[in-house]
VEXRO-869826 format. One record per residue (C-alpha): residue in three letters; x, y, z. Coordinates in steps of 0.5 Angstrom, whole numbers, plus 500, padded with zeros to 3 digits. Layout:
N
AlaXYZ/...
REM end
This chain:
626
Unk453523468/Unk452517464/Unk446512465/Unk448505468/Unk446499472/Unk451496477/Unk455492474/Unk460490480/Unk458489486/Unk461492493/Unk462487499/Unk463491506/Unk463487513/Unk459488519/Unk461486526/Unk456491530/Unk454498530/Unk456504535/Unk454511536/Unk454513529/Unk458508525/Unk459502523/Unk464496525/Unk469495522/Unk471502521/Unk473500513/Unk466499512/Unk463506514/Unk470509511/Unk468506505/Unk460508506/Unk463515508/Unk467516501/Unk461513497/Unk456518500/Unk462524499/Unk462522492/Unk455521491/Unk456514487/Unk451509486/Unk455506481/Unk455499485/Unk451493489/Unk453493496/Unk452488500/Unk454488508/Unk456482511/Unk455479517/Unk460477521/Unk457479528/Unk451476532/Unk449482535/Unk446487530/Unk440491529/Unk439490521/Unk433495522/Unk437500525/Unk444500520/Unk440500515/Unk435506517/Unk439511520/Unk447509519/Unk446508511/Unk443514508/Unk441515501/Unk445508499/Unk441502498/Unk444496501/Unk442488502/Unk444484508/Unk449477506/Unk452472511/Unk458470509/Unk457464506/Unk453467501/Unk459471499/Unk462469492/Unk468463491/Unk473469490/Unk471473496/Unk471468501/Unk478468500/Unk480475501/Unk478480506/Unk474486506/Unk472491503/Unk471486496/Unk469489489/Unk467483484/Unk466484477/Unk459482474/Unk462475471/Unk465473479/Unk472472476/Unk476479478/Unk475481485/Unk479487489/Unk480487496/Unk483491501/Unk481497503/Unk485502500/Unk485498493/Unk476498494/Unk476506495/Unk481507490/Unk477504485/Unk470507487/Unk474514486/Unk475511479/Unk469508476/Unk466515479/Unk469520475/Unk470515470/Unk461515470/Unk462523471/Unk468526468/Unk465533472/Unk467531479/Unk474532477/Unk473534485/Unk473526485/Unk479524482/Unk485529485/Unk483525492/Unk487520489/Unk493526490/Unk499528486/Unk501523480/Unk495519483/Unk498516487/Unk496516494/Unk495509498/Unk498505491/Unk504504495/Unk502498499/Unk502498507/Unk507491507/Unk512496504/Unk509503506/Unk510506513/Unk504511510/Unk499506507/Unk499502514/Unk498507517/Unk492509514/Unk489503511/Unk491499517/Unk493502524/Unk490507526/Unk483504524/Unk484498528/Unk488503534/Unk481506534/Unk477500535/Unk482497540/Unk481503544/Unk473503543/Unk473496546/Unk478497551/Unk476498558/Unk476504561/Unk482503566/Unk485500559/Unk483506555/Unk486512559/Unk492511554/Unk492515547/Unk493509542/Unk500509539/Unk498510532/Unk494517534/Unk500520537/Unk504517530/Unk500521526/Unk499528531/Unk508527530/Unk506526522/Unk503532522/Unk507536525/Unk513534520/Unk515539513/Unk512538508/Unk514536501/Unk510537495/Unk513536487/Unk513545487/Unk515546494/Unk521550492/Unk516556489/Unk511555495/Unk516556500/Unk519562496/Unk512565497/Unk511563505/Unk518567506/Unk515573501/Unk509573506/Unk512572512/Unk518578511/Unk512582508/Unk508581515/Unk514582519/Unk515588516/Unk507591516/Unk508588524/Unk514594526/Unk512601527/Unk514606521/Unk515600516/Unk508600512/Unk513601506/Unk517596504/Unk525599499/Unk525595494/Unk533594491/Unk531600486/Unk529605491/Unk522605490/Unk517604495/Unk512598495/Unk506599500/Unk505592504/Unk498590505/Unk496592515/Unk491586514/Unk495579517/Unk495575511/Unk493567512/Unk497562511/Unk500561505/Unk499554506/Unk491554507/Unk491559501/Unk494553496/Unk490548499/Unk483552500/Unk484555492/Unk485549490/Unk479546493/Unk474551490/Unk477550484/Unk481558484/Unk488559481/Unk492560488/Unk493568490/Unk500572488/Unk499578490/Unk505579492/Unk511578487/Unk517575489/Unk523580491/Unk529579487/Unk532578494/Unk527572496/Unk528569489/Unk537569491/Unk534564497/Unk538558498/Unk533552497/Unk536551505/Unk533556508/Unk527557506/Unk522556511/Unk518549511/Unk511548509/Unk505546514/Unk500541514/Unk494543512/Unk491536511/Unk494529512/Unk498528506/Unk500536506/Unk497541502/Unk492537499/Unk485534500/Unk486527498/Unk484520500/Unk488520506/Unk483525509/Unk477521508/Unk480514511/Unk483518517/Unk476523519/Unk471517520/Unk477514526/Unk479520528/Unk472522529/Unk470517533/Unk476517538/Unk475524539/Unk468523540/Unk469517546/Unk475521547/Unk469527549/Unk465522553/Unk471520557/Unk474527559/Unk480526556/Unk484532555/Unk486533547/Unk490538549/Unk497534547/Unk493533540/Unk493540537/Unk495539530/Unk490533529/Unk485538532/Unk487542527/Unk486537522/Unk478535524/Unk476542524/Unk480544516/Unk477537514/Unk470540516/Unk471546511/Unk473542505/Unk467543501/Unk460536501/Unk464533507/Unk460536512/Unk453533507/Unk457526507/Unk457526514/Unk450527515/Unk448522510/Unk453517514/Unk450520522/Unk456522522/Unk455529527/Unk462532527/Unk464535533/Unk466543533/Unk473543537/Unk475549540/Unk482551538/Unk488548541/Unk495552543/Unk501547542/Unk504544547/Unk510544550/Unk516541545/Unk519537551/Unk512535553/Unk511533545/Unk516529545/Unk514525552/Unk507524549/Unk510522542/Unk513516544/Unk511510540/Unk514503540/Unk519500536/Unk516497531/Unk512503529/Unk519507528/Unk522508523/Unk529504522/Unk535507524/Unk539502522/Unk545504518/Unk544504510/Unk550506508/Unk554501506/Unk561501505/Unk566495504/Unk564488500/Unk560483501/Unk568479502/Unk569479509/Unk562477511/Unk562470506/Unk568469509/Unk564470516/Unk559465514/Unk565460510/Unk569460517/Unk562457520/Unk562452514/Unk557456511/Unk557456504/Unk552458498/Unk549452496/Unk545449490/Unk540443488/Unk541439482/Unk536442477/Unk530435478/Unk529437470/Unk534441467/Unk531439460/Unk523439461/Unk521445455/Unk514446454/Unk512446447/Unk511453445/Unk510452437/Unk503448438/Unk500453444/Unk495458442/Unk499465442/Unk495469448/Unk499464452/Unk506466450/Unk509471455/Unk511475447/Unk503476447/Unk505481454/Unk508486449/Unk515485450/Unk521484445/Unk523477442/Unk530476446/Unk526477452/Unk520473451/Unk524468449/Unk529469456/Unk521469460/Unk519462456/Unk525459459/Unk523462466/Unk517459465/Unk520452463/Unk523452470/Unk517454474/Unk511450471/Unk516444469/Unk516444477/Unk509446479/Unk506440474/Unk511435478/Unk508437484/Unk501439482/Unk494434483/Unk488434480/Unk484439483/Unk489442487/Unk488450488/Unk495454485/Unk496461487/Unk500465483/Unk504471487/Unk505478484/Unk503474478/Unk503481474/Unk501480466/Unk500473468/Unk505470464/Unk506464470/Unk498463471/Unk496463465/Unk500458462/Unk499453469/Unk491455468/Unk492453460/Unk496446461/Unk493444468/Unk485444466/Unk484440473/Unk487445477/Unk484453479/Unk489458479/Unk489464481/Unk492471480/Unk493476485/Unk497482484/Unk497490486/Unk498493479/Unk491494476/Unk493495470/Unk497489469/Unk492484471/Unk487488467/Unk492485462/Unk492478464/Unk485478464/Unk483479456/Unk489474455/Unk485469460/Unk478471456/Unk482470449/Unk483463452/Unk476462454/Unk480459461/Unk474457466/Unk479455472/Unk482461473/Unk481468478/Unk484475478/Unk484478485/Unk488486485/Unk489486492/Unk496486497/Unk497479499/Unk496481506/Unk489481504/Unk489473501/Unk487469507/Unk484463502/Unk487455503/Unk490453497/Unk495448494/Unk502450491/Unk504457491/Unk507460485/Unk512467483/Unk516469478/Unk522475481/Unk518476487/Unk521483488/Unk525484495/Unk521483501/Unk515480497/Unk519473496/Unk519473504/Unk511474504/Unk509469499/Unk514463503/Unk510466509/Unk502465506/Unk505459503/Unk507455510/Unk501458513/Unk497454509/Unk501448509/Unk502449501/Unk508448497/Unk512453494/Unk516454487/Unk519460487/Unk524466484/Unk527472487/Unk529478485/Unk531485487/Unk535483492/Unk538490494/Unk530492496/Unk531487502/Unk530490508/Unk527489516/Unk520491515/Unk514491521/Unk513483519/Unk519481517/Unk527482520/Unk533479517/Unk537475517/Unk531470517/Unk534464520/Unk537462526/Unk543459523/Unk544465520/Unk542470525/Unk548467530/Unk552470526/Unk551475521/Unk548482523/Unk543485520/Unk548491516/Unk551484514/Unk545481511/Unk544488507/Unk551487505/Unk550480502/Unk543483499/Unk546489495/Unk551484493/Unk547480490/Unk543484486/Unk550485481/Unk549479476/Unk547484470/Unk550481464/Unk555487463/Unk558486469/Unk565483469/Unk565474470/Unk568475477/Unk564480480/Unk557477477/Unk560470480/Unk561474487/Unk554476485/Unk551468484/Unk554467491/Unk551473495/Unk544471492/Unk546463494/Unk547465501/Unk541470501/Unk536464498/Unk540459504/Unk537464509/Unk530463507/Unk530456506/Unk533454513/Unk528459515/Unk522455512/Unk526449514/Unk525451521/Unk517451520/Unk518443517/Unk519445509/Unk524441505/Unk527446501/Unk531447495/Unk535452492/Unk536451484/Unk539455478/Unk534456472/Unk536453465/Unk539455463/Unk543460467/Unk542465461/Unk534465463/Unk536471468/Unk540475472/Unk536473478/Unk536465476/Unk535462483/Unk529458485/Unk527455491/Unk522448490/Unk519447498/Unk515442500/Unk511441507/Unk514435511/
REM end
């Protein structure tokens, strides 16, 4: 293992403390994750937010081998006071990532980067390493996981006891999870091996069939021990680093199989087959639900498959030394028979809001009879002069790093993202003031963020965007620059809670440009811009569309689709007629989102980029709160 000093801090919260965890439940699942991968890598510091906590106690009995220091929430660096925690900040104050999810994924990284041997370390981040990199505002899972189960849990400690009879909402999501197929990237071969074993078991279960006939006439002798799961076989082999069992080799008759009738596989973990992050988030809650759960009396015999769950983690190899470094006494539950499938499916009732949509996707028709729809209410796609149609910044006399050619992009479209950026900063600077704080949304490479930070040295900006990569990026440019008024935050932006000035984005992607107007007009901010991916538009758990009430009073939600899958056809290699029915979609879409920010006492404009060329997606919208 290489040797060195923590040169990134870790910042985790402390409400108070119960049993044998600490409050919030994101701090102890973070401590839980640093003990399994035994790292040291980091300086942590527990913030507290509660008056009520026994320093001394958390301290001695809840935090095992890792050294931590006690912080009030003043005291936290300027760039963490503005996102939630779980935060990690860099040695120089300026790149911070926040959010539970993007925190643990980074200590599985800096780990195995420390000690290439915990190889055990990086495939918690699953098949592609991806799991949790979706962010929950888009990701049913993430959420899940990341956000509420561990708020389910905490709601159901705190209730009282006559409103903690009922098993939270999120629990019973999660039993119904476990209890749907799995879908791995070789599941065609893993399923053809279950029904090789489960006709080989048949077939040794039948008196005088302990020999299987082969289509050649000869006699295999099949194996009178049951054979284990084939699921926990994969599982199990991968996690004592063994190549998974073959001992049978698959018939010719298994191999003929259509993929359809194969049999499904079973959970044997959170995300399938495999021990992964998922496992480590979910076992500190799910730990603690079953153990008040306990104290309460409560029957778990409705939660058979995350009873199976909690006792297969505890096999999984340094879980259980984890959990005693963590105080965590894991319970041994006693095995659980399925309930009943109606009962289930009275038990697994959830709100609306945690379904998954029903709506139809399948569109069929144009988008023609919905504008006319709209035309026939007086509605019609409306643009805003363009304030100042030829302000260009002087590229020529501006060091290259600033360039967007710099982000590693063809000459034609750095060129199309210098008149992006025309458009966008030539807005921001009308609006900007000196000591303003501008936000740049999915700020990506950078390309807007840095130019502001360049040509508005009065002015911070910050950037945040989920792709590490791409801010890792940004953050050279920035250094090459040697900028002093900017900040790098790697972070979903449901975790930014800080105050700011103006809001910026280029192509926020489909829903994202909803989430940016709504930070902005909760903090009162000024807006600039640009959507994109329209056809990514759908109704999520924050946001449903149409947006406004205008609209609403006469669109569907199938027609608003219908509009935003229209409006995504401007490609160039379209024909003129149907990218202008493209532009007219795309203008009735923005209109929605400005009413609907006009409904909270904005003043809104919908304009097109110059030129139009710029990009497909060529429509902005300038706000500003009245």
């Amino acid at each position: 293992m290489k040797d060195s000093i923590p040169e990134e801090h870790l910042y985790l919260g402390l409400s108070h403390e119960y049993e044998d965890s600490i409050f919030p439940l994101h701090t102890s699942i973070s401590l839980f994750l640093l003990s399994y991968c035994d790292c040291k890598l980091f300086k942590i510091f527990l913030v507290l937010t509660g008056e009520d906590v026994d320093n001394q106690f958390v301290t001695k009995n809840l935090l095992g081998d890792l050294e931590v220091h006690l912080i009030s929430r003043c005291q936290l660096p300027m760039v963490v006071q503005s996102c939630c925690l779980p935060a990690v900040v860099a040695k120089d104050g300026k790149f911070c990532r926040a959010g539970l999810a993007v925190v643990l994924r980074h200590i599985i990284q800096k780990t195995y980067e420390a000690d290439p041997s915990k190889k055990y370390v990086l495939e918690l981040l699953g098949f592609k390493k991806t799991c949790l990199k979706a962010c929950a505002e888009v990701s049913q899972w993430t959420r899940l996981c990341e956000i509420s189960i561990p708020l389910a849990v905490e709601g159901f400690l705190t209730a009282s006891p006559e409103h903690c009879q009922a098993v939270p909402a999120d629990i019973l999501q999660l039993e119904r999870k476990l209890g749907e197929p799995v879908r791995v990237h070789n599941d065609d071969k893993i399923r053809r091996q279950k029904l090789q074993q489960q006709k080989a078991g048949a077939k040794a279960a039948v008196p005088g069939l302990s020999k299987e006939v082969t289509e050649e006439g000869k006699t295999a002798e099949v194996d009178d021990h049951p054979l284990p799961s084939l699921e926990l076989s994969v599982a199990f082999s991968k996690l004592h680093v063994q190549e998974t069992s073959n001992a049978l080799r698959e018939a010719p008759v298994i191999r003929r199989t259509k993929t359809s009738d194969l049999p499904p596989l079973d959970h044997i973990f959170a995300e399938g087959l495999y021990f992964t992050l998922a496992d480590i988030v979910l076992l500190p809650c799910i730990h603690q639900f079953l153990v008040h759960s306990k104290k309460q009396g409560k029957n778990l015999g409705n939660l058979p498959l995350i009873s199976s769950w909690y006792r297969r983690v505890q096999e999984v190899p340094g879980i259980k030394k984890a959990a005693d470094k963590c105080s965590m006494q894991l319970l041994q539950l006693p095995e659980l028979m399925p309930a009943p499938e109606e009962q289930l499916q009275d038990f697994s009732s959830v709100p609306d809001e945690l379904e998954e949509e029903h709506e139809d996707n399948h569109f069929i028709g144009g988008p023609r009879p919905t504008m006319t729809k709209l035309m026939e209410s007086g509605i019609e796609a409306k643009f805003s002069p363009h304030p100042c149609p030829n302000w260009t910044i002087d590229w020529s006399n501006l060091p290259s790093a600033v360039s967007p050619g710099e982000g590693k992009m063809s000459s034609d479209r750095a060129l199309r993202k210098q008149q992006q950026l025309n458009n966008l900063v030539a807005a921001v600077t009308k609006l900007a003031k000196p000591g303003d704080v501008i936000v740049d949304f999915c700020s990506g490479g950078g390309h807007v963020g840095i130019v502001l930070a360049y040509m508005l040295p009065s002015c911070q900006v910050v950037l945040i965007e989920n792709k590490e990569l791409s801010l890792i990026r940004a953050k050279d440019r920035s250094d090459e620059l040697g900028l002093n008024n900017i900040s790098f935050i790697q972070a979903n932006l449901d975790y930014f809670n800080g105050t700011f000035n103006i809001g910026v984005a280029l192509h926020a992607c489909g829903v994202a440009t909803d989430m940016v107007i709504e930070h902005c007009i909760k903090a009162r901010a000024a807006f600039v811009i640009s959507p994109c991916c329209y056809g990514f538009i759908q109704n999520t758990v924050k946001f449903k569309y149409p947006r406004s009430n205008q609209f609403k009073e006469i669109l569907s939600y199938k027609e608003h689709m219908i509009l935003c899958r229209f409006a995504d056809q401007t490609a160039v290699q379209l024909p003129p007629e149907r990218r202008l029915v493209g532009k007219q979609c795309m203008g009735l879409v923005d209109l929605d989102r400005a009413w609907a920010a006009e409904g909270s006492n904005y003043s809104v404009q919908v304009i097109s980029m110059e030129p139009e060329s710029c990009s497909p997606k060529n429509n902005m919208f300038v706000g500003t709160p009245t």
